[in-house]
FIBAPA-230471 format. One record per residue (C-alpha): x, y, z; residue in one letter. Coordinates in steps of 0.05 Angstrom, whole numbers, plus 5000, padded with zeros to 4 digits. Layout:
BEGIN
XYZA ...
# end
This chain:
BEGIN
504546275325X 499146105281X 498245775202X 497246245148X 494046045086X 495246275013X 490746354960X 491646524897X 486246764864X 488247084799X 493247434758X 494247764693X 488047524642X 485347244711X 485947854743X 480247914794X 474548544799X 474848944856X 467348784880X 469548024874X 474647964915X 472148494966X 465047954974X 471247444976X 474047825031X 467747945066X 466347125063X 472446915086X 471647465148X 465647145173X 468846395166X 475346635204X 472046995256X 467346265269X 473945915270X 472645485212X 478545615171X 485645895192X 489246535185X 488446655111X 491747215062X 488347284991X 494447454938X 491147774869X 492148294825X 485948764800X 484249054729X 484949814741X 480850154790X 480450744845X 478250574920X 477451044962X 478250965045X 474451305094X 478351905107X 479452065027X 477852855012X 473553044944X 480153424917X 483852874925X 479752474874X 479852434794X 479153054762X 476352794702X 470852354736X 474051664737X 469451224772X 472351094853X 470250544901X 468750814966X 471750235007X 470550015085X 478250065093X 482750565132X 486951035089X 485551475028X 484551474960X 489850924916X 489550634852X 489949774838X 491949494768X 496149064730X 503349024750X 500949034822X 501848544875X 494848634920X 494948214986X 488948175031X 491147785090X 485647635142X 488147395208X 484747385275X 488147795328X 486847665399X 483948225442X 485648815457X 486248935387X 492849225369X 491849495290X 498349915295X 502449215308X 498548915257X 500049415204X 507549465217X 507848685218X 505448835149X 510649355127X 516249025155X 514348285106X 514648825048X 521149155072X 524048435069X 520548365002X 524748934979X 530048685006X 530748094978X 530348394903X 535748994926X 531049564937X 533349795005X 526350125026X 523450395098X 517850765132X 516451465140X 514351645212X 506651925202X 505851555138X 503650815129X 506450425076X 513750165048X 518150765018X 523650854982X 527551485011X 529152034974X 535452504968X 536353015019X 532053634995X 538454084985X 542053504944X 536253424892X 535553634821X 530154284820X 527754124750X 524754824756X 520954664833X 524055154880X 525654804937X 524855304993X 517655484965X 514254814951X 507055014919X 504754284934X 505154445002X 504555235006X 499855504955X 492255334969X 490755374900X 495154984877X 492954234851X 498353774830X 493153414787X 493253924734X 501254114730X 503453624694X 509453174696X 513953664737X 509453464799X 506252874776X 507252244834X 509251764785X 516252164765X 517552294845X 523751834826X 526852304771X 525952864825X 529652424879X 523652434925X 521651964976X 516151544946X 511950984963X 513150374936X 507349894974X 501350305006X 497549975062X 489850025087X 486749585136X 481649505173X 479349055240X 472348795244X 470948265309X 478048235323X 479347945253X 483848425194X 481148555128X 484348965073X 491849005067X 498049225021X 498449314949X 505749194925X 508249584857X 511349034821X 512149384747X 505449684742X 504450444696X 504850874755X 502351454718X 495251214739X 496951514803X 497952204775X 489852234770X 489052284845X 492352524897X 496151874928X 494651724997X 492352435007X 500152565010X 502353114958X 509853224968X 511952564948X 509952034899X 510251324881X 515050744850X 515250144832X 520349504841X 522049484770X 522750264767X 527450174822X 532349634788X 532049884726X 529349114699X 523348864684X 521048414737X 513948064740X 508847874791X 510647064781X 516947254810X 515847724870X 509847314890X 513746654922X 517547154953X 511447524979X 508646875009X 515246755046X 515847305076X 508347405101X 509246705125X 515446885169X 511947525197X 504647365206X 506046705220X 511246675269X 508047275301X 507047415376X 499947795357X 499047985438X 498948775441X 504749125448X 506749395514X 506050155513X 511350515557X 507251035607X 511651615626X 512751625696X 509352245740X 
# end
């Protein structure tokens, strides 16, 4: 087990810049990895912005030019902004590394997150994150998208960024799609984590219908609020946030899973 530190560094008017609290990150890297400070998980929210992992594709960017971050981080291309919950938790992990456990100790503090507020969510084998399921393809309303022929998936030329709101990620709800409701990108530099989750508290999801999510075009993205059908802010989700990190990261056993070898 080990102590894990909050801090809050700003919110709504406060919100902090991207740049800021990725030198923030970088700072508090170097300090963890020298063992001067604990286990520590930075808890923000940004003013809008792209970032951009190292695996993101140039179609899967803004059509119109928005400005992107190219960011250290594993993962694709995602949007931050008001209305999101952004947490950047930094922890040292003994070696071997083991970024898979790490990233579903992650998921599963968000899944209780959910939880708690009545949003029953999951994951999606192949694809990190926290989702909220989706109807089963044959039990979904069409809305004019032929299910046996999906063009997101079939037709080459075919860009959901320019079709409008019949594709677009932020109404994957109204189409009874699975869709994300907290993406994940991490990275691990000297045995220590950087990066993290960003949680969709209430935020205008349509920001997300610039890009191509996550590289992932046959589903889309929610938000808690969306999902209750109440407004619900970050004040509120963010005590639970902290409790439920705590549990996970905290109580952790961060030793490397053991992996199974098949027998000859």
């Amino acid at each position: 087990m080990s102590e894990l530190r909050f801090v809050r560094m700003g919110f709504g008017t406060g919100a902090v810049e991207y740049q800021e609290a990725w030198d923030e990150q970088r700072r508090v890297h170097a300090a963890r990895f020298l063992d001067e400070i604990p286990d520590t998980c930075l808890l923000l929210e940004h003013p809008p912005v792209y970032t951009a992992g190292r695996r993101t594709a140039d179609n899967e960017r803004p059509l119109d030019g928005t400005p992107v971050v190219d960011v250290d981080r594993g993962g694709k291309i995602t949007w931050h902004g008001p209305g999101q919950l952004v947490g950047y938790p930094i922890q040292k992990l003994p070696r071997p590394v083991d970024v898979v456990a790490h990233l579903r100790r992650l998921e599963e503090a968000m899944i209780r997150v959910c939880a708690e507020f009545g949003v029953e969510t999951s994951r999606v084998e192949g694809r990190a994150g926290v989702w909220v399921l989706g109807d089963p393809v044959d039990g979904r309303p069409t809305g004019g998208l032929s299910l046996d022929f999906d063009p997101r998936l079939a037709d080459e030329e075919f860009d959901p960024r320019l079709n409008g709101p019949q594709y677009a990620p932020s109404n994957a709800g109204q189409r009874r799609e699975d869709r994300k409701i907290c993406a994940m990108g991490i990275r691990v530099a000297k045995g220590v984590t950087m990066h993290g989750f960003a949680l969709n508290v209430n935020p205008d999801t349509s920001s997300f219908d610039k890009i191509i999510p996550c590289g992932i075009r046959d589903a889309g993205v929610t938000s808690l609020a969306y999902e209750l059908g109440r407004e619900l802010t970050i004040d509120e989700v963010l005590p639970v946030v902290e409790k439920h990190l705590g549990d996970v990261l905290g109580n952790a056993d961060l030793r490397p899973r053991e992996v199974e070898r098949a027998s000859a």
